[in-house]
Each structure stands twice: as structure tokens, then as C-alpha cells.
C-alpha positions, 0 to 999 in steps of 0.5 A: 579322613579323621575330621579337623574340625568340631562344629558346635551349634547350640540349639533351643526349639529349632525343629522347624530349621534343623533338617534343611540346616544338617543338610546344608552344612553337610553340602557346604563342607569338602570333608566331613567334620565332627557336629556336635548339636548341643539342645538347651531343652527343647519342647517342641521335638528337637531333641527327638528329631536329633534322636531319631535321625542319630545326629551326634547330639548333647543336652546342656542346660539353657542358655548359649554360652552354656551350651556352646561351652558344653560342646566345646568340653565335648569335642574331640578336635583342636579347633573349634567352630561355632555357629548358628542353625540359621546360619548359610555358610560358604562352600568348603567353609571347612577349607577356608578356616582350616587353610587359615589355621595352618596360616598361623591363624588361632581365631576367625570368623566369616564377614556377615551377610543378611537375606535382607533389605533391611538398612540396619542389618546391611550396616551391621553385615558391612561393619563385620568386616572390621576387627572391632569389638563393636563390628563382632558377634556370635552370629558370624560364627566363630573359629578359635584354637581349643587351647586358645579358648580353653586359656580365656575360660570358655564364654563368659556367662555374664554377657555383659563382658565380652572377651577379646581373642586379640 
């Protein structure tokens, strides 16, 4: 089956992470996806690791929107997905975001959860159930229509301004 969605992770020296995350999204997933692993450089055997294993990998300059922005360019699907190597995703996550696609939905993401006690952090996952700027962020991964985030220009370099898909 053709895959439906280009999954973009942006890595810098995440060998420790990478094998169990691969492993991971591939369990978690109905359908194999397209994986676009995007390496800013890494020094301490990413990049090696991703070649050595012939996962479908890119290098980009440093840095996560310029990262995130290179796979997005690189995709060959019209919706994107990018999340984190540190991330945990629900099972047939592909499922979910593509049923809400064919819903009319161009933008989404997962609420967040933490592996933590931390009272911060259980505040921030709570909070990410709310469409407000200062509940969103890259760390709940984000769904978005290609053309939809091709039209906004990409992420912005300048982290001081975020762009809203709403």
C-alpha cells in the first residue's frame, strides 16, 4: 500500500534514542509510512547508524525548523507529520490523523503526556488539550496539509514568532 503520510523527525546526536524510537513508530503505525530522518550533523554516530541500517535519512544544516523545513521539501506525500525522536505515539497514530484529514481537518496534533510526576510538566500536558497559542508546541508533533504549510512558508527561522494554522 502507497503510504499517505511523510513522517519528519529532525535529529542531532540522538544515536542513544534512534533504534528503540525506529522500532517504535514502526509497531505503533497500521500501515507503513514514508520516514524522512532529517540529521542537523551529528558527531557521535547518528548519521552512520541511519546508513548503516539504510533508513531513509537526509542531512540539513543545524537547527529544527531548518531541519524540519528540509524534510517537508523532501517529502513525496501531501500531508505531513513531524514529530520528535523522544516521542511515544499512540497505536495506529497513522490511522487517527489520516481519519481526521478525510474529516476536513488540514492541521492537528496528539494532547501531550509526560512520563513524569513533575507538576510542571503535568501542567503543560493538561493544557495541551486547548487550541491556544500558549497550550501549543513542536513536542506534541504536528499534522499539517503540505500545501497548507507550503502557503505559511515553512517554519519560521525566527523563533520569536510563531505562525498560527487557525
Amino acid at each position: 500500500m502507497t503510504p499517505k503520510l511523510s513522517i519528519i523527525v529532525p535529529v542531532l546526536n540522538e544515536i542513544d534514542q534512534l533504534s528503540c524510537f525506529i522500532t517504535h513508530l514502526k509497531n505503533q503505525w497500521q500501515q507503513p509510512q514514508e520516514l524522512l530522518i532529517v540529521d542537523g550533523g551529528s558527531t557521535e554516530g547518528t548519521w552512520e547508524w541511519l546508513q548503516k541500517n539504510s533508513i531513509p535519512s537526509y542531512r540539513s544544516c543545524k537547527g529544527r525548523t531548518l531541519q524540519m523545513n528540509f524534510g517537508a521539501r523532501n517529502a513525496t506525500t501531501s500531508l505531513l507529520y513531524f514529530v520528535h525522536v523522544d516521542s511515544k505515539l499512540p497505536k495506529h497514530f497513522d490511522c487517527v490523523l489520516l481519519e481526521a484529514f478525510k474529516r476536513g481537518i488540514t492541521a492537528a496534533c496528539f494532547q501531550l503526556e509526560f512520563d513524569s510526576q513533575n507538576y510542571l510538566l503535568k501542567s503543560a500536558a493538561s493544557g495541551s488539550r486547548w487550541n491556544h497559542l500558549l497550550c501549543r508546541g513542536g513536542d506534541q508533533s504536528i499534522m499539517v496539509l503540505k500545501s497548507r504549510f507550503d502557503a505559511l512558508g515553512g517554519y519560521d527561522r525566527d523563533t520569536r514568532y510563531v505562525k498560527t494554522l487557525t
